[in-house]
N, C-alpha and C positions, 0 to 999 in steps of 0.2 A: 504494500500500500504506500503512495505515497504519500511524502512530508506534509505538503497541504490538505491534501487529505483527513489524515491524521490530527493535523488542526482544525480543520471543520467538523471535523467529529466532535470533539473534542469541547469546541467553542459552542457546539448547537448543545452538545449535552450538557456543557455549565448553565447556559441560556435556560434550557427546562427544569433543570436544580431549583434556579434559582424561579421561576415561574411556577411550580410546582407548589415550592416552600408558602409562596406567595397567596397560590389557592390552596391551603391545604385547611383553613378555617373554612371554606367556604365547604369544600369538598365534606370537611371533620362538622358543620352545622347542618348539613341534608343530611349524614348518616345518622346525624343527631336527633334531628324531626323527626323524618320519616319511619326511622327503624327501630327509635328509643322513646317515640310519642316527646319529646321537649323542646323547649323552645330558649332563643336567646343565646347568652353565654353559656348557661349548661349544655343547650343541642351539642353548640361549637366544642366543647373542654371531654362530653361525653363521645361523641361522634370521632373524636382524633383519639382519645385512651382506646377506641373500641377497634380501631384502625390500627394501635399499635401495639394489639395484643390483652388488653386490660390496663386497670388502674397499675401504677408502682406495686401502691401494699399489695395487689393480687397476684404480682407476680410478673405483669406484664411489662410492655416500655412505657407505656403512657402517653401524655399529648405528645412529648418530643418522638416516640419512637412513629407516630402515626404520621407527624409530620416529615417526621425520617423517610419514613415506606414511601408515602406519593411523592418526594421528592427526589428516589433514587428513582421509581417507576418513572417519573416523567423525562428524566436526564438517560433514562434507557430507550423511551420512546424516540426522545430529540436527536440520539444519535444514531440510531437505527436509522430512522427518515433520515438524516442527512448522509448515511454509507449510501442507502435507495438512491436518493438525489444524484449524489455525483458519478455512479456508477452509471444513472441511465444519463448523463450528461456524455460520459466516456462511448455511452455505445453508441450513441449519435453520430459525435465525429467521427467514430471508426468504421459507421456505416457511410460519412462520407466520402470517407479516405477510400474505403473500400470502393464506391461508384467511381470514383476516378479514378482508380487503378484499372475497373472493369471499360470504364469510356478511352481509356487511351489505350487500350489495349485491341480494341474494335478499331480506331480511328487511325491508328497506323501501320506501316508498312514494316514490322519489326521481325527480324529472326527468330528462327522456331528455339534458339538457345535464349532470348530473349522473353520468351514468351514463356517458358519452361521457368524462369524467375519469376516471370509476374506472379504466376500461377502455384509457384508453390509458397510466396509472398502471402496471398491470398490464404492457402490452406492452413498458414504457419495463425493466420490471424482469426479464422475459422476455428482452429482448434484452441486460441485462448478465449475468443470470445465464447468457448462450450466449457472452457472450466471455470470462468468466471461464473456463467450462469448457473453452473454444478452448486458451486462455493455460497452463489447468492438464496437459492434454494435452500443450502443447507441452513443458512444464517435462518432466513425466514421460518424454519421448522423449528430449528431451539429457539427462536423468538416464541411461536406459536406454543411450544411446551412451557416457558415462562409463564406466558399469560394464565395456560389451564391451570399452573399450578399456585397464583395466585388470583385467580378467581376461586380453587375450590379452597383454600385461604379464607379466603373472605367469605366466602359461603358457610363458610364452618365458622367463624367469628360474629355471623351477623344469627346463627343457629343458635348458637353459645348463649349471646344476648336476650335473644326471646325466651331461650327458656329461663335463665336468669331473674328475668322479668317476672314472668309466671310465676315460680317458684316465690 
């Protein structure tokens, strides 16, 4: 990967840390209403403990650890989307690179030792643009197992809650 690269990742994923951090009252006040019936600063302080695992004395991280979770989740979103981004940014150009390889190779009068370059030029970029897409795939599947395993997380956390409740 390169340099820049590696800094736009990088920079997109401080970016959602830090916008994450930011909605994580907002995020920590809806889990708070909706799923704890409360309102106000308790929704907000209740909705973020519930998020990161329980209160302290229970055991769990509490507001900071909830604010913690959405703002490593979002700094993982940010940099995901921005490997997506520049990757399809790359297969752009390489698609254009490619048509000009393929237009001057129709349009001139070139030797068959010539042409035997173009052409394995072409394969040599053919077969990275197939492990990239191997690689980008892969990414996307551990992304996608992330997600299940912190939705069923949170599914079991917001389980936890109601029966708490009840009880």
């Amino acid at each position: 990967m390169k340099a820049w690269k590696v800094v736009a990742c990088l920079g997109a994923g401080a970016l959602c840390v830090v916008t994450g951090g930011l909605a994580a009252p907002a995020i920590g006040a809806v889990v708070g209403s909706s799923v704890l019936g409360l309102s106000g600063a308790a929704a907000t302080s209740a909705g973020l403990a519930a998020i990161g695992g329980g209160s302290l004395a229970a055991g769990g991280l509490g507001m900071a650890g909830g604010t913690a979770i959405i703002s490593a989740v979002a700094g993982g979103v940010g940099a995901v989307t921005t490997v997506v981004a520049t990757n399809v940014a790359e297969g752009a150009k390489a698609k254009k690179q490619n048509e000009e390889l393929r237009s001057e190779l129709r349009n001139s009068n070139i030797d068959n030792a010539t042409k035997q370059k173009v052409i394995m030029q072409l394969n040599e970029k053919v077969e990275k643009l197939r492990r990239a897409l191997a690689d980008e795939k892969a990414r996307a599947d551990k992304s996608d197992d992330r997600i299940g395993l912190i939705e069923e997380q949170l599914a079991d956390m917001l389980e936890k809650l109601k029966t708490a409740q009840t009880a």
